[in-house]
C-alpha angles and dihedrals in degrees: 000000000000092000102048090052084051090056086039085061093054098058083058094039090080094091137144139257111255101171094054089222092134122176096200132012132197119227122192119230114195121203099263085069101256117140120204117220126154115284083245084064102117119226095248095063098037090052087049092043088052095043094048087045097056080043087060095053090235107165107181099247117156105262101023116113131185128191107211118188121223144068108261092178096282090121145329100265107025115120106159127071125190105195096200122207108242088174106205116001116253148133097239134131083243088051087048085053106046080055091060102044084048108051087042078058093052100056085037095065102034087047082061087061094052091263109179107172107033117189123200130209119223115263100176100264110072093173096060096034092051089044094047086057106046085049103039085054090046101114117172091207098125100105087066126102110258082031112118094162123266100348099062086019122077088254095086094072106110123219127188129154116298091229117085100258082243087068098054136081118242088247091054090051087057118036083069087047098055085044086054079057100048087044100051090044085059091056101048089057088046100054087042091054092037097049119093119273093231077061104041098048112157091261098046083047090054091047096047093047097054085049100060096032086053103039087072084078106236129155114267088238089066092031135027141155129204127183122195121198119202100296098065087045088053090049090053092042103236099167097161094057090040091052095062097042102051084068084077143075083216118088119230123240118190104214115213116185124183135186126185108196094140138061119314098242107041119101118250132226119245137212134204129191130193102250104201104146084191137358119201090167096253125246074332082069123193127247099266085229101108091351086131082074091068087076080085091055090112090061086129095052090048099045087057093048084052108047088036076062103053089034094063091037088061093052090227114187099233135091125253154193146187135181125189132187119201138192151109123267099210134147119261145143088262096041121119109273122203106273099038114126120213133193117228127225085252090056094253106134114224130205113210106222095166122020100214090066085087092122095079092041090065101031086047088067093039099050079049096058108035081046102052093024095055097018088214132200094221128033126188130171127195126191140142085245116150131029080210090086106042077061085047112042105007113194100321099081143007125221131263118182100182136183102205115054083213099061084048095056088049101049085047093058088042089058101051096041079060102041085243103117122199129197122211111238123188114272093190138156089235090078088048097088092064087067103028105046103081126104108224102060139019083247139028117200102226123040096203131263102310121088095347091178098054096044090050092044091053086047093060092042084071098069107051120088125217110036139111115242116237109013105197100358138085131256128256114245110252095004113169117262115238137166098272114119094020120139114268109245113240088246083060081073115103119257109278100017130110092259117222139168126270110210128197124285087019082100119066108207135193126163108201119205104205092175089121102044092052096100145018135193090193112109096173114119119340086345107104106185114253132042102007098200088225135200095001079111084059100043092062091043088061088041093055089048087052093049094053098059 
C-alpha cells in the first residue's frame, strides 16, 4: 500500500509554478526564423538570444532543440534557455502538435541539465504546449530502489507560463491550465497501465481510482463513484463477467463512475472501458515470451478513469458514465475451460472456444448494463482486445468499428485535435455467422483467424441495446436475426424512474480496439517507452464536442 499511495502521489507531483521565479525557459523558433519571446523581453536580450541562436545553427525545424546559456532579460534567475524547433506557422491540428512535441523536447532536454522551475513562452497554442510538458516530464521510475515517487523522481520540476500571469488573458490563463489537466489525465491512465499487476489487482485499481476522482473535490451529486464486488454481479446475472473471474484468487469489483455536468434531464454518454488487471490467457495460456505486458491489459479501464478525470477537472457541461469491469484471466481449477457455455446478463448464452478471448465476456455484461441502466445517447467501449489489430493497424492508430457515421466523424476530429489518431474499421453483419453459427450456444467467443477484430467488434454489438444495426452500411442478405435493437421492456427501466422504451438508432455505438496503441517503445517527444494511456486525451476532446452542442 505504501507504494501505490507513492505512485498516487505522482500523478498529482506535475504542478505549476506559482512564484515565477523560473530557473530555465523554453522559447519556439519556427522555421521562418521568428523567434517567439514575451513582449517584456528587452531589446538587448532579445538581439544576443537571436544572434546565439543563428550561431547555433538552429533552423526551426520541428523536432530540433538547442540549450543556450545566459539571462536575455526573460527573468532574474533564468539561466537556461531550450530554443525549441515549431517547424511552418498555422492553426492546425499538425502545428498544435509540433507545439506540443516541442515543447515535451524542451523540458526533456533541460530536465537533463537538473532544471526545477521551467517557464514557457506563449506560442500561440497553450493547450498543446502545457500538455507537451506535463507529458514530456511523466517518468514511471518509482519501483527502483532510491525511488520514493515525484520528489527523488523527474516529476517534481514545476512548469507554469513564462509570462507573468498579469500579463495574460484569462484565456490564456486557462487554456494551460485545461492542457495541465489533459496532461495530467494521460498520465493517470499511464501509471495505472505501467504499474505491476501484483500492484494493480482489481481491488488495489478501484481503490486507486476513487481515490483520484474523488480527490477533485465535487459534490457527490456532480460527481460519484460506486464500486460493486460479486454479489451484486451475481444479483444482476452476469454470468460472462463472473465466469472469468472466478479463475482468479482475486475478487472481482465492477467500478461505476458517474458525472453530472450537464442538465438534469439529458441523457449522458457513457464509457466503458476492459478491466483485466492481468491476462495470463487463461487454461488457453499465452506463450510466457512478453506476457509481463498483460499487465496493460486494463488499458481500457485506465484510459476511462482517465478521461472521467479530466472530464470532471474541466467542469464540462455534459453527463457521463462510466462502467468498468474488473478482474484477473488466470488458470485455475475453476477457470473457464474451452467448451463451457455461459449465460450473459442479457440472457445470450455464450460457448468459450478459446479462453483468452476474456476481453469481450466481461465487456459483453457490462455493454448490457450501462446500455439498458442509462439509456445513453452515445455508447463507446475501449479495450486492448485483439492482437488482430495490432497486425492491422500497429501503433499508429487504434480502431474504431462504429454504428453512426456521426459518432465516427467525431471520434475522428477528436483524434486528431488530440494527435491520437483513430482509423474506422467495418462493424457488419458479414462477419456475424463466424460467431453465430455454432450449435451448442446462442454465441461462441472467437470467430476463428480471419478477421479477429471484426468478428470481436459484431460480438459486442450484441450486447448493446438501443442501436440500429449497420449505419451507413448495408445489410448482409440472410443475416440472423438477434435481440439487438430491440426495444428495451418498461421493466429494463431502473428502479424509481418513469420507465420508458429505447428504440433502435436512439443509441450511437463504437467499440474502440486499442491492442496496438498499449505500449510504446518511442521516447521522443511526449512518448516515454513503455503503457501510452492512449486515447484518454481523445476521450475528453469528444467529450467536450459533444458538450458544446
Amino acid at each position: 500500500m505504501f507504494r501505490i499511495r507513492a505512485v498516487t502521489r505522482a500523478v498529482r507531483g506535475f504542478y505549476t509554478s506559482t512564484a515565477q521565479l523560473h530557473d530555465s525557459a523554453i522559447v519556439g523558433l519556427y522555421a521562418d526564423g521568428q523567434l517567439l519571446l514575451p513582449l517584456s523581453t528587452p531589446e538587448a536580450g532579445k538581439e544576443t538570444l537571436n544572434s546565439l541562436v543563428k550561431a547555433a545553427g538552429a533552423k526551426g525545424i520541428a523536432g530540433e532543440s538547442r540549450v543556450l546559456y545566459g539571462n536575455f532579460g526573460l527573468g532574474s534567475d533564468i539561466q537556461k534557455v531550450a530554443v525549441v524547433g515549431l517547424g511552418k506557422q498555422g492553426t492546425s491540428a499538425a502545428a498544435k502538435d509540433r507545439v506540443r512535441m516541442a515543447v515535451a523536447t524542451g523540458v526533456k532536454a533541460l530536465k537533463a541539465q537538473e532544471a526545477k522551475d521551467i517557464g514557457i513562452a506563449g506560442m500561440g497554442h497553450n493547450v498543446a504546449a502545457a500538455e507537451g510538458a506535463s507529458l514530456g516530464l511523466y517518468n514511471f521510475n518509482f519501483f527502483k530502489s532510491g525511488k520514493k515517487g515525484p520528489s527523488s523522481g523527474s516529476n517534481n520540476v514545476k512548469i507554469s507560463t513564462l509570462e507573468d500571469r498579469s500579463t495574460q488573458s484569462p484565456d490564456e490563463i486557462q487554456s494551460f491550465e485545461h492542457g495541465l489537466i489533459q496532461a495530467k489525465a494521460q498520465n493517470l491512465a499511464r501509471i495505472l497501465m505501467e504499474t505491476p499487476a501484483n500492484l494493480m489487482t482489481p481491488t488495489l485499481f478501484v481503490e486507486y481510482a476513487r481515490r483520484e476522482i474523488e480527490g477533485l473535490g465535487l459534490d457527490r451529486s456532480r460527481l460519484s463513484v460506486t464500486i460493486r464486488e460479486k454479489e451484486w454481479a451475481e444479483e444482476m446475472e452476469m454470468g460472462a463477467f463472473l465466469s472469468v473471474a472466478k479463475g482468479s484468487d482475486e475478487p472481482l469489483k465492477f467500478l461505476q463512475i458517474e458525472y453530472h455536468g450537464g442538465k438534469a434531464d439529458a441523457r449522458p454518454l457513457a464509457l466503458v472501458g476492459k478491466g483485466v488487471t492481468f491476462d495470463s490467457g487463461g487454461v488457453s495460456i499465452k506463450p510466457s515470451a512478453g506476457m509481463a505486458l498483460m499487465k496493460g491489459d486494463m488499458g481500457g479501464a485506465a484510459t476511462v478513469v482517465g478521461a472521467m478525470y479530466g472530464i470532471a477537472a474541466l467542469g464540462l457541461p455534459i453527463n457521463v458514465v462510466a462502467g468498468i469491469p474488473l478482474c484477473e484471466n488466470m488458470p485455475s481449477g475453476r477457470a473457464n475451460k474451452p467448451g463451457d457455455v455461459v449465460k450473459s446478463m442479457s440472457g445470450k448464452t455464450i460457448e468459450i472456444d478459446n479462453t483468452d478471448a476474456e476481453g469481450r465476456l466481461i465487456l459483453a455484461d457490462a455493454l448490457t448494463y450501462v446500455s439498458k441502466t442509462y439509456k445513453p445517447h452515445t455508447l463507446i467501449d475501449l479495450a486492448t482486445l485483439t492482437g488482430a489489430m495490432d497486425i492491422a493497424l500497429g501503433g499508429a492508430y487504434a480502431g474504431v468499428f462504429s454504428t453512426s457515421n456521426s459518432l465516427w466523424s467525431e471520434l475522428e476530429q477528436a483524434g486528431e485535435e488530440a494527435h491520437e489518431a483513430f482509423w474506422r474499421m467495418p462493424l457488419h453483419s458479414v462477419y456475424l455467422p463466424q460467431i453465430t453459427s455454432n450449435t451448442v450456444a446462442d454465441l461462441i467467443n472467437t470467430g476463428g483467424r480471419s478477421a479477429g477484430s471484426c468478428t470481436a467488434a459484431v460480438f459486442l454489438r450484441e450486447f448493446v441495446h438501443g442501436i440500429e444495426r449497420d449505419d451507413g452500411f448495408a445489410k448482409a442478405e440472410g443475416e440472423p436475426s438477434t435481440e439487438v435493437g430491440k426495444v428495451l421492456d418498461l421493466e429494463d427501466s431502473k428502479e424509481g424512474e418513469q420507465k420508458q422504451a429505447l428504440k433502435p438508432g436512439s443509441v450511437r455505438y463504437a467499440h474502440i480496439d486499442i491492442a496496438g496503441v498499449m505500449d510504446t517503445n518511442s521516447n521522443s517527444g511526449y512518448y516515454a517507452k513503455g503503457m501510452t494511456g492512449r486515447p484518454a486525451r481523445a476521450l475528453i476532446e469528444l467529450a467536450k464536442k459533444l458538450s458544446s452542442k
